[in-house]
C-alpha angles and dihedrals in degrees: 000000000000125000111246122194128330090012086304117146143205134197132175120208124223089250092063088260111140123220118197116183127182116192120224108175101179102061125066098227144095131201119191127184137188107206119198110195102222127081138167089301096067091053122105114237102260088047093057112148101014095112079062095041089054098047087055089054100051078066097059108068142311132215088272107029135046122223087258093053097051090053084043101058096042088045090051094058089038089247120149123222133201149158135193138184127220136176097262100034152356126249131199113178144179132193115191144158101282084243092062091043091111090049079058097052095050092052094049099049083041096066099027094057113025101043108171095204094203114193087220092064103035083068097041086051087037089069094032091063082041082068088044096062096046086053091057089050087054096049110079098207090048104047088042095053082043090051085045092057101045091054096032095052096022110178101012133090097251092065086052112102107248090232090055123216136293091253096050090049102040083063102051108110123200089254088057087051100052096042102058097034077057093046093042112036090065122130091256089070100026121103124179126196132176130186134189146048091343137153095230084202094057096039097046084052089052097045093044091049091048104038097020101088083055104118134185132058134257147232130204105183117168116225109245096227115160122222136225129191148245118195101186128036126175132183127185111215105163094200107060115097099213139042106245116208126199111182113179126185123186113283132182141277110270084244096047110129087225092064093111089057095054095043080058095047096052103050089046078054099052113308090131158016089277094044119117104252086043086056099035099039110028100027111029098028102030086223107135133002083211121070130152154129128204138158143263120203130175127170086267109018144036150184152192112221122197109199120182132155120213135149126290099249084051099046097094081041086063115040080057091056083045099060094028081062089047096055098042082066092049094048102040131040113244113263109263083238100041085047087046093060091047088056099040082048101040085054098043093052087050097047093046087037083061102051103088118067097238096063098045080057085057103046091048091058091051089042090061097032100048088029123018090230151042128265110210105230088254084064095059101039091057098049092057089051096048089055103114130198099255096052093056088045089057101045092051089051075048106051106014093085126167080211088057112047121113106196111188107189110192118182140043097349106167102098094044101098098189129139127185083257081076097061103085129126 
């Protein structure tokens, strides 16, 4: 084990798995995660969703525990549990009191090592995901994201939904289940963090004593899948009261060095209630009460997404307003004071976003999985500040590209009259 930056460590086992631990002595929690890194886009086509499926099943019962005792042992110290699945890896987590940590830690190891896989309840979670994604087809701002990425990243992993379909998860048997949990959870591809008021000795012996006896590597290629693009998608869906838009430019790798600059670029966008599309659209046009931009990042690719809802008769109004406001970045620098509030905004949000424990934990496992080490906050803040004008001005000429743009229109779409001719800025 060795201390790395701002009292973090770090410790190897002897089976390849990585332990990362970040000390904070004046709270009373603890958060611990175990972070597998593969996610949905690491899936072939005809095994789509089964990261997720999995996830669901380490919930349902060890060798040990049944899905009621494990909620049972977390509820009875107040903790809170929880997993998720992205496209680039898979997260369980616990939060408990310091004094429980070692509780935590038992429970994780528990699930993520001795899965019982009953048939029983792989059908009863089967059906249960089968709820999930109709829920998502229900939900306007996640069928719509899921729409974008088909068509932004067609014919590649990364444009799959991460819950899969009803068809790809109808055909997982329990032996396709088991086969790729025992070929993916090995050390190799296993990364535990904690955060919080803990003791790192007698963490380190806990973890060493519960994932130590895991044996076998791990290997996390990434299918090469090429992808192709659609400009324009559009989807009817007659019941929905407003036309919901979803415009998406090429970003930049997580790891790219330019990374300050686009987070820049995208809250002067429209990163918050000041930004420009928040001003132009929502409070000088009364066009949409949604507005927004954020970023996607993955370890290869990227990209800036523009969402807004309006109604049907102002959807062409604002994707004009949309692209007007894209190329406006690409054709004038940013205002010093205008670039100022951006800064002063991008490094309060990342110093609030790191006070709970949870999300340190967290930090520290993207840290290690986009990066292979840890930038001390310093690091980070100074590379916001040292963000200029022109830098911004030239990534956007780089990355906010008519060739590029993915536009998914969901809604009542008749009266849009809009073709990918239109998408020019």
């Amino acid at each position: 084990m060795h201390t790395l930056t701002d009292g973090i460590r770090k410790e190897t086992l002897d089976n390849g798995l990585i332990l990362l631990s970040e000390r904070m002595p004046k709270i009373r929690s603890v958060a611990l995660g175990v972070w597998l890194r593969k996610g949905s886009r690491h899936e072939m086509p005809d095994e789509n969703g089964i990261s997720h499926f999995i996830e669901h099943l380490l919930f349902k019962g060890t060798e040990t525990r049944t899905a009621q005792d494990i909620a049972l042992t977390i509820d009875s110290v107040g903790g809170q549990m929880d997993a998720f699945t992205t496209k680039e890896f898979t997260c369980f987590y616990f939060k408990v009191l310091d004094e429980h940590a070692d509780i935590a830690v038992d429970l994780l190891s528990d699930i993520v090592r001795h899965p019982r896989f009953i048939a029983e309840e792989i059908e009863k979670e089967r059906k249960v995901i089968y709820e999930e994604i109709k829920m998502v087809d229900d939900t306007p701002d996640e069928l719509l994201y899921d729409i974008f990425s088909a068509s932004y990243y067609r014919g590649h992993p990364l444009g799959r939904p991460i819950q899969g379909t009803i068809d790809s998860v109808s055909k997982m048997s329990q032996e396709q289940l088991i086969r790729y949990f025992r070929d993916s959870y090995r050390p190799g591809n296993l990364l535990i963090t904690a955060a919080g008021n803990l003791d790192d000795e007698r963490l380190s012996g806990a973890i060493r004593k519960a994932f130590g006896p895991l044996s076998g590597g791990g290997i996390n290629a990434v299918p090469s899948e090429s992808a192709s693009r659609n400009r324009l998608v559009i989807r009817e869906k007659k019941e929905l009261g407003q036309l919901h838009l979803c415009l998406g430019v090429p970003g930049l790798p997580l790891p790219d060095k330019r990374r300050y600059s686009a987070y820049l670029l995208n809250v002067v966008l429209g990163g918050t209630m000041s930004s420009r599309l928040f001003q132009l659209i929502r409070e000088e046009r009364g066009l949409a009460y949604s507005v927004y931009s954020t970023i996607n990042s993955y370890l290869d690719t990227g990209n800036l997404l523009v969402g807004a809802a309006t109604s049907p008769e102002s959807g062409r109004e604002v994707v004009e307003l949309i692209l007007q406001e894209l190329k406006r970045l690409k054709d004038e620098p940013v205002e010093d004071q205008e670039l100022k509030i951006a800064k002063e905004h991008l490094k309060g949000s990342l110093m609030l976003s790191l006070e709970s424990s949870s999300s340190r934990m967290s930090n520290l496992a993207r840290q290690e999985v986009y990066f292979g080490r840890q930038f001390t906050l310093n690091e980070v803040l100074e590379g916001i500040e040292a963000v200029t004008r022109d830098e911004m001005l030239q990534l956007a000429r780089d990355l906010f590209n008519p060739a590029g743009c993915t536009l998914a229109v969901l809604g009542k779409t008749a009266g849009l009259r809009l073709s990918q001719d239109d998408l020019v800025f």
